[in-house]
N, CA, C and O of each residue as an XYZ file, in Angstrom:
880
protein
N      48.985    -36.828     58.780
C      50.106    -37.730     59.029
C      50.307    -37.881     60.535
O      50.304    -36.930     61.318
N      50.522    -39.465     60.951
C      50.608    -39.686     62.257
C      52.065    -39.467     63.213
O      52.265    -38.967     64.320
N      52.790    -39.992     62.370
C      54.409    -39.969     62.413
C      55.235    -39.357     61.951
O      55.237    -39.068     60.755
N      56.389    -38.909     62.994
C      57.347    -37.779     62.522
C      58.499    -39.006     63.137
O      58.412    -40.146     63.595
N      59.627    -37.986     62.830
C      60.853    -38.800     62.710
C      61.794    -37.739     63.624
O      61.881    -36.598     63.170
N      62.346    -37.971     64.603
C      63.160    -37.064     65.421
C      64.887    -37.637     65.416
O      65.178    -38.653     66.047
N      65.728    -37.016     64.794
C      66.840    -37.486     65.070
C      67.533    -36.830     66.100
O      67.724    -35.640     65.847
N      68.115    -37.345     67.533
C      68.725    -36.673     68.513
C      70.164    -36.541     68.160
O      70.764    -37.516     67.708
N      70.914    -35.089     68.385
C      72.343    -34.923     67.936
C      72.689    -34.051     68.851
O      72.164    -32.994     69.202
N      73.916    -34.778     69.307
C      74.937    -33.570     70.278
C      76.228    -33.737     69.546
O      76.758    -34.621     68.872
N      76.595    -32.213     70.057
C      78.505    -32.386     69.245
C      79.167    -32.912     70.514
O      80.329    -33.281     70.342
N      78.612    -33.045     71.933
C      79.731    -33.732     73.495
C      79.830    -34.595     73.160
O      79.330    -35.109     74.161
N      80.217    -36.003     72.128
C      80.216    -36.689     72.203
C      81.630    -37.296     72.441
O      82.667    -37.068     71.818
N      81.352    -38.367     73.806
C      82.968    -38.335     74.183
C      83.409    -39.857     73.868
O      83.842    -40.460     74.849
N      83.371    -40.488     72.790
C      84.172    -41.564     71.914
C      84.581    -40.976     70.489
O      85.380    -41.504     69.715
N      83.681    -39.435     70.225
C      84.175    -39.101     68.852
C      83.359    -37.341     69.019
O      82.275    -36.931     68.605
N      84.000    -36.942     69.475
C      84.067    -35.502     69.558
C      83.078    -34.806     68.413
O      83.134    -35.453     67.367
N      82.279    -33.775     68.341
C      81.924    -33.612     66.980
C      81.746    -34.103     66.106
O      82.202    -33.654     65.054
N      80.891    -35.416     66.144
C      81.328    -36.580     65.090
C      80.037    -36.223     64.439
O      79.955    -36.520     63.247
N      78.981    -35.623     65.013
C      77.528    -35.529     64.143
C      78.146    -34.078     62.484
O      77.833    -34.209     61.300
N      78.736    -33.288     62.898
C      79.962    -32.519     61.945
C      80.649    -33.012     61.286
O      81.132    -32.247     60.451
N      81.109    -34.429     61.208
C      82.162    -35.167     60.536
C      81.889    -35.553     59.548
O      80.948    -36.281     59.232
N      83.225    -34.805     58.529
C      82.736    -34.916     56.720
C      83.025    -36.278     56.280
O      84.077    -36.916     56.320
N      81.483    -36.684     55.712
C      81.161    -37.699     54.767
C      81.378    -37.703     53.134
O      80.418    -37.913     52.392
N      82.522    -37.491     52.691
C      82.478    -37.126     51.164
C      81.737    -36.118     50.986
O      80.756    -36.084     50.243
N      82.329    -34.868     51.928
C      81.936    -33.547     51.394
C      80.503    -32.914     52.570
O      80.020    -31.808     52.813
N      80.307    -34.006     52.933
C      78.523    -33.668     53.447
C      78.391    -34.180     54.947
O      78.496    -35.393     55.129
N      78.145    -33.250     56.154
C      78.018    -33.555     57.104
C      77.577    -34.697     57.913
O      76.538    -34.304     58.444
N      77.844    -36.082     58.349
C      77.193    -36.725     58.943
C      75.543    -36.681     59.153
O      74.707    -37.423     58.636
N      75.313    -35.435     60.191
C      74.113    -35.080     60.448
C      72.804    -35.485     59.408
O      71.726    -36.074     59.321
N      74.083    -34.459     58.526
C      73.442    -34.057     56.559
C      72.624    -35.505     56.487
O      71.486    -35.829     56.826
N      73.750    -36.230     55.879
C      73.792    -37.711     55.819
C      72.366    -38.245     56.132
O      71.460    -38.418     55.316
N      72.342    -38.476     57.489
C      71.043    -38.875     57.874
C      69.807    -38.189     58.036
O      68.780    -38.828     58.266
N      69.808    -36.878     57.933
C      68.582    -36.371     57.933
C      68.169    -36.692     56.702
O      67.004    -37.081     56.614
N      69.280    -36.590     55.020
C      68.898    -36.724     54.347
C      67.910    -38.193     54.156
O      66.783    -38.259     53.664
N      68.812    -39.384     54.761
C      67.676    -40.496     54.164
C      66.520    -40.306     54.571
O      65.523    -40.155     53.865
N      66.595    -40.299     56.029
C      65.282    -40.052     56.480
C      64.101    -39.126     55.783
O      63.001    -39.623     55.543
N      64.332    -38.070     55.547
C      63.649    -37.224     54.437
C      62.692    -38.019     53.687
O      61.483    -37.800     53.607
N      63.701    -39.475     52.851
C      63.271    -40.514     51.591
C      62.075    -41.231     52.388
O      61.100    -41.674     51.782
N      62.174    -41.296     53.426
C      60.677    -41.678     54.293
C      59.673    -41.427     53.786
O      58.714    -42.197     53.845
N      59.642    -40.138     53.079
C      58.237    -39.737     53.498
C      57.815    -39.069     54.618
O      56.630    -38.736     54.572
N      58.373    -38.792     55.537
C      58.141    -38.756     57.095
C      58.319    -37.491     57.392
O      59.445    -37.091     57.094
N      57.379    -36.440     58.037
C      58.485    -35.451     58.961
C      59.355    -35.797     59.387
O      59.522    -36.997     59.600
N      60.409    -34.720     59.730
C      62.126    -34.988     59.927
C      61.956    -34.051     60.912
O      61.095    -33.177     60.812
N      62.793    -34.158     61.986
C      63.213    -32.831     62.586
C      64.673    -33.471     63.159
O      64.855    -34.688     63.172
N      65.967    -32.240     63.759
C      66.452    -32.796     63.671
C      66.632    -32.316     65.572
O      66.493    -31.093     65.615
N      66.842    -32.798     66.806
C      66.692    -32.301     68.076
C      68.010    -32.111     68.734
O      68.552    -33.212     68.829
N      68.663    -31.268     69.171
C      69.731    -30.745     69.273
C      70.053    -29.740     70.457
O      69.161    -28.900     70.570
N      71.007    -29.609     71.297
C      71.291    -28.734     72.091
C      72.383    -27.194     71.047
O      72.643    -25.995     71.150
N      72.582    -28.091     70.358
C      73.825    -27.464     69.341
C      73.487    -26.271     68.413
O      72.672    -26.502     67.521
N      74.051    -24.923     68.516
C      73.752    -23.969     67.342
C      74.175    -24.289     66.108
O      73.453    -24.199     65.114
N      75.783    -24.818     66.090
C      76.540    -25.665     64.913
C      75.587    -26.280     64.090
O      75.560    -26.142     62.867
N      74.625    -27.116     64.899
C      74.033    -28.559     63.986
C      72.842    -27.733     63.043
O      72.523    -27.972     61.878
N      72.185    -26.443     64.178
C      71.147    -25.896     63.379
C      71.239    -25.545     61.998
O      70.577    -25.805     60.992
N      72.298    -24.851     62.264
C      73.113    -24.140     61.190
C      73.311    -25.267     59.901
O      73.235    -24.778     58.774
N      73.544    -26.648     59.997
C      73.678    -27.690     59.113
C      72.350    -27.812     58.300
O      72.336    -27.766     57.070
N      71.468    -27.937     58.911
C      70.153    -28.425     58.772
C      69.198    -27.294     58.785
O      68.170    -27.465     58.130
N      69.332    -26.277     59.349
C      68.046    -25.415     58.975
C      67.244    -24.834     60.245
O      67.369    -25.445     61.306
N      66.562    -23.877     60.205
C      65.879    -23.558     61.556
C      64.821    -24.133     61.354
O      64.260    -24.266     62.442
N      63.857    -24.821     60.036
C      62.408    -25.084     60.055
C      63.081    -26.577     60.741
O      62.808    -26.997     61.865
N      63.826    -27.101     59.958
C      63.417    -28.771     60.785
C      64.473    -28.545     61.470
O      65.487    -29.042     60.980
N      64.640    -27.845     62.645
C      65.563    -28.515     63.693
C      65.022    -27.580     64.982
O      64.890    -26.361     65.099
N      64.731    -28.866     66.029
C      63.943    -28.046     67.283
C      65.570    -28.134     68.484
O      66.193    -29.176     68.684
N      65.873    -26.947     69.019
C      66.545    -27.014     70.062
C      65.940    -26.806     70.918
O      64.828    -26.284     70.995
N      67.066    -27.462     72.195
C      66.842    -28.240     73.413
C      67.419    -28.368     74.271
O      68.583    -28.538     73.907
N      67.299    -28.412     75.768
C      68.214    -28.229     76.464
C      68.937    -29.443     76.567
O      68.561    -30.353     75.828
N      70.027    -29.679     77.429
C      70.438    -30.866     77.642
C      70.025    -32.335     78.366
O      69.709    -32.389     79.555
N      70.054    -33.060     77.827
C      69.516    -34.266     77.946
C      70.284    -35.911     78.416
O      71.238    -36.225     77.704
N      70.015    -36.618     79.212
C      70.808    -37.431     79.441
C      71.193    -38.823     78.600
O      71.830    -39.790     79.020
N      70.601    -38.616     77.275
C      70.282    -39.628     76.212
C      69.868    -39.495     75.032
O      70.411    -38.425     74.756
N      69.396    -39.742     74.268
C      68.642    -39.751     72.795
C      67.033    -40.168     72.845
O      66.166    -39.803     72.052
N      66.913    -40.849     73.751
C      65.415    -41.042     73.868
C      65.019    -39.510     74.866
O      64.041    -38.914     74.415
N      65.590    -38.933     75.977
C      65.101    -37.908     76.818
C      65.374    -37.070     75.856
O      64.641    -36.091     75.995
N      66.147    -36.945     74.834
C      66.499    -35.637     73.863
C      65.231    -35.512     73.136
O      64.566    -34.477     73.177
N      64.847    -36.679     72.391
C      63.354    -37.297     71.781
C      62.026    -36.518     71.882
O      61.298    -35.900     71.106
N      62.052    -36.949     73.680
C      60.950    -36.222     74.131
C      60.830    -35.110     74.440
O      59.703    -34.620     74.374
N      62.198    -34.124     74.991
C      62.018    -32.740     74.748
C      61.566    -31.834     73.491
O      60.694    -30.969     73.399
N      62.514    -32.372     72.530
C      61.731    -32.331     71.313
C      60.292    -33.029     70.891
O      59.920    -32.781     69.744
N      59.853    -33.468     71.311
C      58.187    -34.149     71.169
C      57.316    -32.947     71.432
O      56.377    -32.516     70.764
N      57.859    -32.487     72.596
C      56.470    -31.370     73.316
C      56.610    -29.404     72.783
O      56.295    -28.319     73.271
N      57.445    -30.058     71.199
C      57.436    -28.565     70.550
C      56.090    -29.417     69.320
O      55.382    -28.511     68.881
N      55.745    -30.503     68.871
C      55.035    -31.169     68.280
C      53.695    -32.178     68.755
O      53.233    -32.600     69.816
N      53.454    -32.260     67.635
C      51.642    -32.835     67.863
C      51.816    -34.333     66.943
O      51.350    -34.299     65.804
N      52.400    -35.495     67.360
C      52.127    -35.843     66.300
C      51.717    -37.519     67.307
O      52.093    -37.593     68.477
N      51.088    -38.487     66.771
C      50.511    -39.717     67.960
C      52.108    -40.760     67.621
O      52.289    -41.519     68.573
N      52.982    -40.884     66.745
C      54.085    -41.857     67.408
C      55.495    -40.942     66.575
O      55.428    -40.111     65.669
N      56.300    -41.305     67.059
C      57.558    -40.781     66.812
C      58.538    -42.296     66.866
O      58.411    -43.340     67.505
N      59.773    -41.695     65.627
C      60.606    -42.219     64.867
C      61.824    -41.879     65.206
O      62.306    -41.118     64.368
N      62.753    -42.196     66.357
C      64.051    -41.925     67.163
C      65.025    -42.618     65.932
O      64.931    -43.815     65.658
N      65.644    -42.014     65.476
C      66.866    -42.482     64.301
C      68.107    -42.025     64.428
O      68.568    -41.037     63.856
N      68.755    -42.864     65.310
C      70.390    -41.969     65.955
C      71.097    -41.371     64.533
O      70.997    -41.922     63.437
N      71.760    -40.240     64.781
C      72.246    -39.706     64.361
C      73.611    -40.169     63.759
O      74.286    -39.302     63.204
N      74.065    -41.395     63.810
C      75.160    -41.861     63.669
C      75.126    -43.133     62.563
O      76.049    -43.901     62.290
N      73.483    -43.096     61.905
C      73.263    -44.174     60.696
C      73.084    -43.479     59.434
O      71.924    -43.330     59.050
N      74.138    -42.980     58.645
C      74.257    -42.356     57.248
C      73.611    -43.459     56.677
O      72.960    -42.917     55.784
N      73.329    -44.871     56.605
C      73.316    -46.017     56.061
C      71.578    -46.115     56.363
O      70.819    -46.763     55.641
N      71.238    -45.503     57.312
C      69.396    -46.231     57.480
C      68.797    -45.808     56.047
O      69.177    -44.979     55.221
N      67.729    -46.687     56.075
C      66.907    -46.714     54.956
C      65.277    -46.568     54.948
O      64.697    -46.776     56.013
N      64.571    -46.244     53.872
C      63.019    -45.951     54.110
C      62.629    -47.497     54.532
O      62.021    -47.663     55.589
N      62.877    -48.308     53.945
C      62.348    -49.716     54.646
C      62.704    -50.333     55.972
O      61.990    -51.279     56.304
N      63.629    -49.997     56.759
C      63.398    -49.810     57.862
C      62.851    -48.861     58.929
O      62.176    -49.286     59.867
N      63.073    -47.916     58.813
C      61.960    -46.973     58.895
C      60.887    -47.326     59.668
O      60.561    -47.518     60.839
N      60.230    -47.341     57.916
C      59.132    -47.787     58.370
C      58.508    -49.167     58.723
O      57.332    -49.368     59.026
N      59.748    -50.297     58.605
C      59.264    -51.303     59.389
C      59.103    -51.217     60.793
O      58.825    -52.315     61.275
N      59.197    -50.094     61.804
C      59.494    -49.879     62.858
C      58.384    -48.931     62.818
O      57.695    -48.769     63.825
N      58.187    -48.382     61.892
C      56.687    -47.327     62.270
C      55.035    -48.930     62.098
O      53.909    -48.955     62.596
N      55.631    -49.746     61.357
C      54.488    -50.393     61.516
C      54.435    -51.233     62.574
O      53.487    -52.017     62.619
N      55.520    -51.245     63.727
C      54.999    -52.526     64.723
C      54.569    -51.572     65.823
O      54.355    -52.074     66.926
N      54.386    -50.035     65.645
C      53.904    -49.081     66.543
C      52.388    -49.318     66.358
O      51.608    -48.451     66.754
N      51.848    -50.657     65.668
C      50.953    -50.929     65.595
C      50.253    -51.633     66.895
O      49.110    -51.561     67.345
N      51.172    -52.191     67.219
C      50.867    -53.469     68.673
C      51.306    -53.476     69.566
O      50.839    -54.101     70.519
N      52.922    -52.435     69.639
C      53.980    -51.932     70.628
C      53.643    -50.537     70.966
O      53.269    -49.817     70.040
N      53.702    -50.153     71.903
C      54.148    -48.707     72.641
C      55.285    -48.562     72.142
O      55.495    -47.606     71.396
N      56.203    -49.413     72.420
C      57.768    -49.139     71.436
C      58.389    -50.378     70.846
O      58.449    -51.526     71.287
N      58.858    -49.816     69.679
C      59.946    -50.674     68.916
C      60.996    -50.389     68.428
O      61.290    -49.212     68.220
N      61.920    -51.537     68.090
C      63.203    -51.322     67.862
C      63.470    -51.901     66.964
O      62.461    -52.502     66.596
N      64.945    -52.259     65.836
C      65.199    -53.256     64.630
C      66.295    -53.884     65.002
O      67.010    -53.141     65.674
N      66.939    -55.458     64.771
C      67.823    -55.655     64.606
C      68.026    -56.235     63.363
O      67.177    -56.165     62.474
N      69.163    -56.843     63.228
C      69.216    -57.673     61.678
C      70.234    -58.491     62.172
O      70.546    -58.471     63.363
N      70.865    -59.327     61.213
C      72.066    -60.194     61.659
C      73.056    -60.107     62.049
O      73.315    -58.968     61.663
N      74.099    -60.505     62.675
C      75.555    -60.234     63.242
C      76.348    -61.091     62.452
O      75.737    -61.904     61.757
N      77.488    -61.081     62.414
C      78.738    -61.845     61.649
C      79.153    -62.310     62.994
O      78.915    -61.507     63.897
N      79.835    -63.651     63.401
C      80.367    -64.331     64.204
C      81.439    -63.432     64.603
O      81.855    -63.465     65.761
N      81.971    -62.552     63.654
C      83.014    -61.485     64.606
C      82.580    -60.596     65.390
O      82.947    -60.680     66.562
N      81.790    -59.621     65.047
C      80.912    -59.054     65.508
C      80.340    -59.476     66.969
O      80.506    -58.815     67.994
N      79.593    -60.774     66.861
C      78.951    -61.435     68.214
C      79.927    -61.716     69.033
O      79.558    -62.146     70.126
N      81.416    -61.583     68.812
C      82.547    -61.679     69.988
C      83.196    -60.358     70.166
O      84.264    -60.409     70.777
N      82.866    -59.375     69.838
C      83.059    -58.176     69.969
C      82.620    -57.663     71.353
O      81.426    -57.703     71.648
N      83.482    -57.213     72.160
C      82.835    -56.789     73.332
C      82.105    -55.356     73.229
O      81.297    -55.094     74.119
N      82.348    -54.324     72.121
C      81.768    -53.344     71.884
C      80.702    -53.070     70.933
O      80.449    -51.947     70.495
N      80.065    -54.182     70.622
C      79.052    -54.388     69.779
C      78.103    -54.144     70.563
O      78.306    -54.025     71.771
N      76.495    -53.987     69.839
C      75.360    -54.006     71.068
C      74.355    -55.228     70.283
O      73.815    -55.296     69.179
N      74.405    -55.855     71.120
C      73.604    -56.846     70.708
C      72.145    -56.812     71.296
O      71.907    -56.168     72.318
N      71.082    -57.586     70.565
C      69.595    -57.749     71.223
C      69.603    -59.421     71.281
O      70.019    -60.296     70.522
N      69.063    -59.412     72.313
C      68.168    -61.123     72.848
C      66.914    -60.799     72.717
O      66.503    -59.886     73.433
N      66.200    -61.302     71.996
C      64.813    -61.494     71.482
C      64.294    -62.941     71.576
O      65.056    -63.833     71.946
N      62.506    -63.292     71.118
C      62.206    -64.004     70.749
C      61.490    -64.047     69.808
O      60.567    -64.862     69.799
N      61.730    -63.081     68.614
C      61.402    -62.784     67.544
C      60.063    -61.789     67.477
O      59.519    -61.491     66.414
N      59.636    -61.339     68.746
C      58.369    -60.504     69.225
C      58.819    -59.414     70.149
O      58.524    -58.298     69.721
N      59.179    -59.418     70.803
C      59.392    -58.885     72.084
C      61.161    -58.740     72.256
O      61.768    -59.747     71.889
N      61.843    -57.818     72.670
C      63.037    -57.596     72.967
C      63.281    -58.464     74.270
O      62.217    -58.453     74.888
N      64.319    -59.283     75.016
C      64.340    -59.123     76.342
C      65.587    -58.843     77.075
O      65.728    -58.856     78.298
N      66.413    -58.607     76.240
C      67.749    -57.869     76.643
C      69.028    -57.579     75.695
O      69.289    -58.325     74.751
N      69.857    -56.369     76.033
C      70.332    -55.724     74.936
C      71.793    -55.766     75.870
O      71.745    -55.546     77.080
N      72.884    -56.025     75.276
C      74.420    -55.928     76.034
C      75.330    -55.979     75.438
O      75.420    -56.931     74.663
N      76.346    -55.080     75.496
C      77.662    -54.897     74.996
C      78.667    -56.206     74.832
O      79.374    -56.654     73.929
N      78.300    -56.631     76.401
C      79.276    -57.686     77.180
C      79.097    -58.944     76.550
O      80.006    -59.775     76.551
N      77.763    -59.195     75.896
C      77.886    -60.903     75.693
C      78.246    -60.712     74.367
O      77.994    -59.853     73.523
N      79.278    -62.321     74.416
C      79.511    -62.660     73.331
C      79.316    -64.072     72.993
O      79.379    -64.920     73.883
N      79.080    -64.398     71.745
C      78.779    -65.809     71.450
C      77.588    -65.605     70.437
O      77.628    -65.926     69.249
N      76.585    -65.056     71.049
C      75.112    -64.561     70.328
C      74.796    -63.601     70.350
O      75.543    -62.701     70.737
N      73.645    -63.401     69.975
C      72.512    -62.414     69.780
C      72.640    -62.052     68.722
O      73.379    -62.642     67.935
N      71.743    -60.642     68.301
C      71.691    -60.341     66.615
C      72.036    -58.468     67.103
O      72.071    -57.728     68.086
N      72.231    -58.468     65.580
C      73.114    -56.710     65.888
C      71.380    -55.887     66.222
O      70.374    -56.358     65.692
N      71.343    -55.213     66.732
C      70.346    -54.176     67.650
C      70.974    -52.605     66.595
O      72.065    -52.043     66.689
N      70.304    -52.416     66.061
C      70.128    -51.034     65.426
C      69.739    -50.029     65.827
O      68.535    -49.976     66.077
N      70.508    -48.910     66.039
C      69.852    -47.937     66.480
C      68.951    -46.825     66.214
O      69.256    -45.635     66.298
N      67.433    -47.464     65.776
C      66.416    -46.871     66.024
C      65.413    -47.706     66.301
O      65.288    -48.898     66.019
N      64.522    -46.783     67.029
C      63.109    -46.562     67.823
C      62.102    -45.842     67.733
O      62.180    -44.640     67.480
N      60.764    -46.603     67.969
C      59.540    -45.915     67.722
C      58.924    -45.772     68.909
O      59.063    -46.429     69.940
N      58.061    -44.627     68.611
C      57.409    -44.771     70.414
C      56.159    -44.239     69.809
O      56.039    -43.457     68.867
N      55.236    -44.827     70.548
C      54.098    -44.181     70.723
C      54.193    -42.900     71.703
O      54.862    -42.852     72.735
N      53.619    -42.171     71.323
C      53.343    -40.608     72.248
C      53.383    -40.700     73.800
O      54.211    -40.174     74.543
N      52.276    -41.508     74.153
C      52.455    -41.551     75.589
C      53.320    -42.648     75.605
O      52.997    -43.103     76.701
N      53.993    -43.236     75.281
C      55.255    -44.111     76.169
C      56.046    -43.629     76.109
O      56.868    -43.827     77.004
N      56.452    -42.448     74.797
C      58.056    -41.668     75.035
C      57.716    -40.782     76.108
O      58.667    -40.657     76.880
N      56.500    -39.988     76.501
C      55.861    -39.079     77.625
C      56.668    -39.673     78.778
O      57.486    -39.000     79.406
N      56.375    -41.134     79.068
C      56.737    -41.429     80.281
C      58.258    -42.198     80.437
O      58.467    -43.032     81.318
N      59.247    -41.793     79.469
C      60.476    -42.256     79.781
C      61.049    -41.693     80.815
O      61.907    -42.356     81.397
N      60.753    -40.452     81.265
C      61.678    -39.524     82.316
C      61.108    -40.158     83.632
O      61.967    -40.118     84.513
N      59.786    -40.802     84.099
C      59.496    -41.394     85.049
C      59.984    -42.871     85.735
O      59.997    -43.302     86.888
N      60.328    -43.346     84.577
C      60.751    -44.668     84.642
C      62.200    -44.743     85.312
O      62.991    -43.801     85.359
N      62.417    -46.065     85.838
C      63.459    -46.684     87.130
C      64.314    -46.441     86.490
O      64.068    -46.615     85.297
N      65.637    -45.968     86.786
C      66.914    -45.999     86.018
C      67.556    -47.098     86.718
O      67.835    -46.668     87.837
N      67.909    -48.251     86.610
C      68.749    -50.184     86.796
C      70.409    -49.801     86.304
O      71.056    -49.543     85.289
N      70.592    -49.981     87.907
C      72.223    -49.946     87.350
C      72.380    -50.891     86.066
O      73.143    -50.497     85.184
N      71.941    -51.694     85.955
C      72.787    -51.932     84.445
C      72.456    -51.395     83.310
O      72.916    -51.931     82.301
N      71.682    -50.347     83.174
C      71.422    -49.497     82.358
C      72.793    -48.704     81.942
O      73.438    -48.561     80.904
N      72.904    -48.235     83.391
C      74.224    -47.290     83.440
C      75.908    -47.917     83.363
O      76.943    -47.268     83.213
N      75.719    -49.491     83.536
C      77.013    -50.343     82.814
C      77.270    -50.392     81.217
O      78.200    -50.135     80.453
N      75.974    -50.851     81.130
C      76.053    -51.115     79.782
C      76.043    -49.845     78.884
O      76.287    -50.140     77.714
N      75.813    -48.385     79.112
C      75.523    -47.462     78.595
C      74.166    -47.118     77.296
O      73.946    -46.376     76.338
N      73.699    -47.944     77.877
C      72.146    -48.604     76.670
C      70.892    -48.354     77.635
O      70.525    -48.993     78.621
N      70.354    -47.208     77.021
C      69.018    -46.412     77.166
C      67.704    -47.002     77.047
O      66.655    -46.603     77.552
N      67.959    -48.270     76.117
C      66.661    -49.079     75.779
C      66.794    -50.132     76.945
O      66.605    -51.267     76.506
N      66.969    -50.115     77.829
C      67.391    -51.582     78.941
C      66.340    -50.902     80.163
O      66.176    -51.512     81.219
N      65.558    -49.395     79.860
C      64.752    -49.243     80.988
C      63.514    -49.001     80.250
O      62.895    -47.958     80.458
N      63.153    -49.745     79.525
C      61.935    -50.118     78.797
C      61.871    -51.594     79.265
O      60.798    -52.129     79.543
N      62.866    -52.124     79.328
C      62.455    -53.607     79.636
C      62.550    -53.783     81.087
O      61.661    -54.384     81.691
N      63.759    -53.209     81.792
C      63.368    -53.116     83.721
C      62.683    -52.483     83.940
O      62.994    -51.945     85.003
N      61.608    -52.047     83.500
C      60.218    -51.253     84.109
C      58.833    -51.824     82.860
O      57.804    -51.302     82.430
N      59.595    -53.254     82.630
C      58.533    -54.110     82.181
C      57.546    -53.231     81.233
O      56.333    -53.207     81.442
N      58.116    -52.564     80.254
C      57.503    -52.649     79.461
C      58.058    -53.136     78.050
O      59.250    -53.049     77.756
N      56.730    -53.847     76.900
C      57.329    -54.315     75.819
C      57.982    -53.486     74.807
O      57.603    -52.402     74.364
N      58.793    -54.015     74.578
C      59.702    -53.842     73.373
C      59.925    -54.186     71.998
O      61.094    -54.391     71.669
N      58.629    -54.331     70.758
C      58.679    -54.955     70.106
C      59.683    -54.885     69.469
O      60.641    -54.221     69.864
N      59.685    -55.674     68.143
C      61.231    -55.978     67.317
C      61.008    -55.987     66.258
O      59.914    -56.523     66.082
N      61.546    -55.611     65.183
C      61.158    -56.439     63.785
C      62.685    -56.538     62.873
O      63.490    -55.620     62.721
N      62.764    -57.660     62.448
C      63.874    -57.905     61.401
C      64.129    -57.086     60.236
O      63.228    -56.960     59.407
N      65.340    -56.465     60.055
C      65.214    -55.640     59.009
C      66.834    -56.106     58.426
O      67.748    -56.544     59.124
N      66.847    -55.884     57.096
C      68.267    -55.926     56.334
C      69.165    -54.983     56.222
O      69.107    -54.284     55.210
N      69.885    -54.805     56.904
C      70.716    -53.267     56.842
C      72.516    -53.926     56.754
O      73.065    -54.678     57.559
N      73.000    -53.406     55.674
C      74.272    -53.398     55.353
C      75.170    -52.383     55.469
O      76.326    -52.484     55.057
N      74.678    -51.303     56.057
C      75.785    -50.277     56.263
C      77.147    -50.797     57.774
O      77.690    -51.704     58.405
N      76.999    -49.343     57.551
C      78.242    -48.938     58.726
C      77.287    -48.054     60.163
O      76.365    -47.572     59.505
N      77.102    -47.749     61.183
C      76.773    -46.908     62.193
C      78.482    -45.933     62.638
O      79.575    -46.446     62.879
N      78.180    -44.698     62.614
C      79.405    -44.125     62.683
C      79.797    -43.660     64.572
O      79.343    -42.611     65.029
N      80.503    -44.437     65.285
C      80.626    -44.272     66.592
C      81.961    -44.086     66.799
O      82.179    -43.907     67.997
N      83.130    -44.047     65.998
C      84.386    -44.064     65.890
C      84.961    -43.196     64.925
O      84.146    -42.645     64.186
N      86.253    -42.917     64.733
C      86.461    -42.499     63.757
C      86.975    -43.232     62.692
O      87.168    -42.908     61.520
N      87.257    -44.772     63.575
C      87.649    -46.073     62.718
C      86.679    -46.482     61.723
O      86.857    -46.879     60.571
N      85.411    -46.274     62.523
C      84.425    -46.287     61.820
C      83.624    -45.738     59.640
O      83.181    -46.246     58.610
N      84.062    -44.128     60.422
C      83.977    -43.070     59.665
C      85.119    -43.698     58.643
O      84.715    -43.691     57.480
N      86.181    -44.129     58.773
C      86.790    -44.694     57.731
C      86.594    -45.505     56.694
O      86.869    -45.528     55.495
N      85.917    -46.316     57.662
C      85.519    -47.658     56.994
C      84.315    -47.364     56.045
O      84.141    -47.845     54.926
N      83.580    -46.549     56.660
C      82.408    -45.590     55.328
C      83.258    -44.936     54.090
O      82.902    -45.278     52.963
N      83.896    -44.404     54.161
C      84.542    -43.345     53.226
C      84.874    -44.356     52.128
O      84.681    -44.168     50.927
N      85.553    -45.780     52.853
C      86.067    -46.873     51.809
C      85.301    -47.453     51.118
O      85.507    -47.708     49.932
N      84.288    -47.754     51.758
C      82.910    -48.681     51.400
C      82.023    -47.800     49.883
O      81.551    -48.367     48.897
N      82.046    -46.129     50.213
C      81.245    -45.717     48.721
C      82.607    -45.390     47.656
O      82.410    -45.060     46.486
């Protein structure tokens, strides 16, 4: 098997404190998503600075790590406890991802060094200033922002990398607007490299709030 699946989790999280801990009808967030991922097919691991999270998930699939300035640098610390040629970044905050996206994102690691998914936005949504949107041209990513509103399509948070392109994220330019927008995937594209894309159908929730976490609890 070529592909493993790394989910990055910290409990610092400062819009929702401990939120990778936060009970889902009984079952940890974390839980949550390691579990779908599992339905992959895929190695799982889960990458973590946290003793808490180990403790959720297990000592076989969960590699700790020191601290990291992101989910993709968390990624790759966790990469170099493993052997595997592309990896499967699946934020920790999608109880809702599914095996068909997934692996629609493990197959454009076919033609991309890296890829990403979006799917559609609701016209509320696209005027949302805290949404993250992608500008694409149905191939290639070419920019991802909180700030615009009017368009774009919702940007999901996960990513594939081939081995050596997650290798070389820690080398790459950090662009102040990386650090405006608070979006990690924006120095894949200012250091010109591609970003493929692929359309996927996803109807959940992403849990970044606790408004959020509500709105899940209502929804099952």
């Amino acid at each position: 098997m070529y592909t493993a699946i790394l989910i990055p989790a910290r409990l610092a999280s400062t819009r929702f404190p401990n939120k990778m801990l936060a009970n889902l009808n009984g079952i940890p967030l974390i839980q949550h998503v390691y579990n779908r991922c599992v339905e992959s097919g895929l190695p799982t691991y889960v990458v973590t600075p946290d003793e808490e999270i180990k403790e959720v998930i297990g000592k076989e699939q969960t590699l700790l790590v020191g601290d990291a300035e992101n989910g993709t640098a968390r990624c790759y610390l966790g990469s170099q406890f493993l052997n595997y040629r592309n990896y499967i970044n699946v934020q920790g905050d999608m109880p809702d991802i599914t095996k068909d996206i997934i692996l629609a994102v493990e197959n454009r690691l076919e033609t991309f060094d890296v890829a990403t998914a979006y799917t559609e936005m609701s016209e509320e949504a696209r005027n949302d200033p805290n949404s993250v949107k992608i500008i694409h041209n149905g191939m290639t990513a070419k920019w991802f922002g909180r700030g615009i509103t009017g368009y774009g399509d919702h940007h999901l948070g996960i990513y594939g990398y081939r081995n050596l392109a997650l290798s070389s994220y820690n080398d790459l330019t950090v662009y102040e607007e990386e650090n405006i927008e608070r979006l990690e995937q924006l120095r894949w594209i200012q250091n010109d490299v591609k970003l493929g894309v692929v359309k996927v159908k996803f109807n959940g929730i992403e849990i970044n709030t606790e408004e959020d976490l509500n709105k899940w609890q209502k929804q099952v």
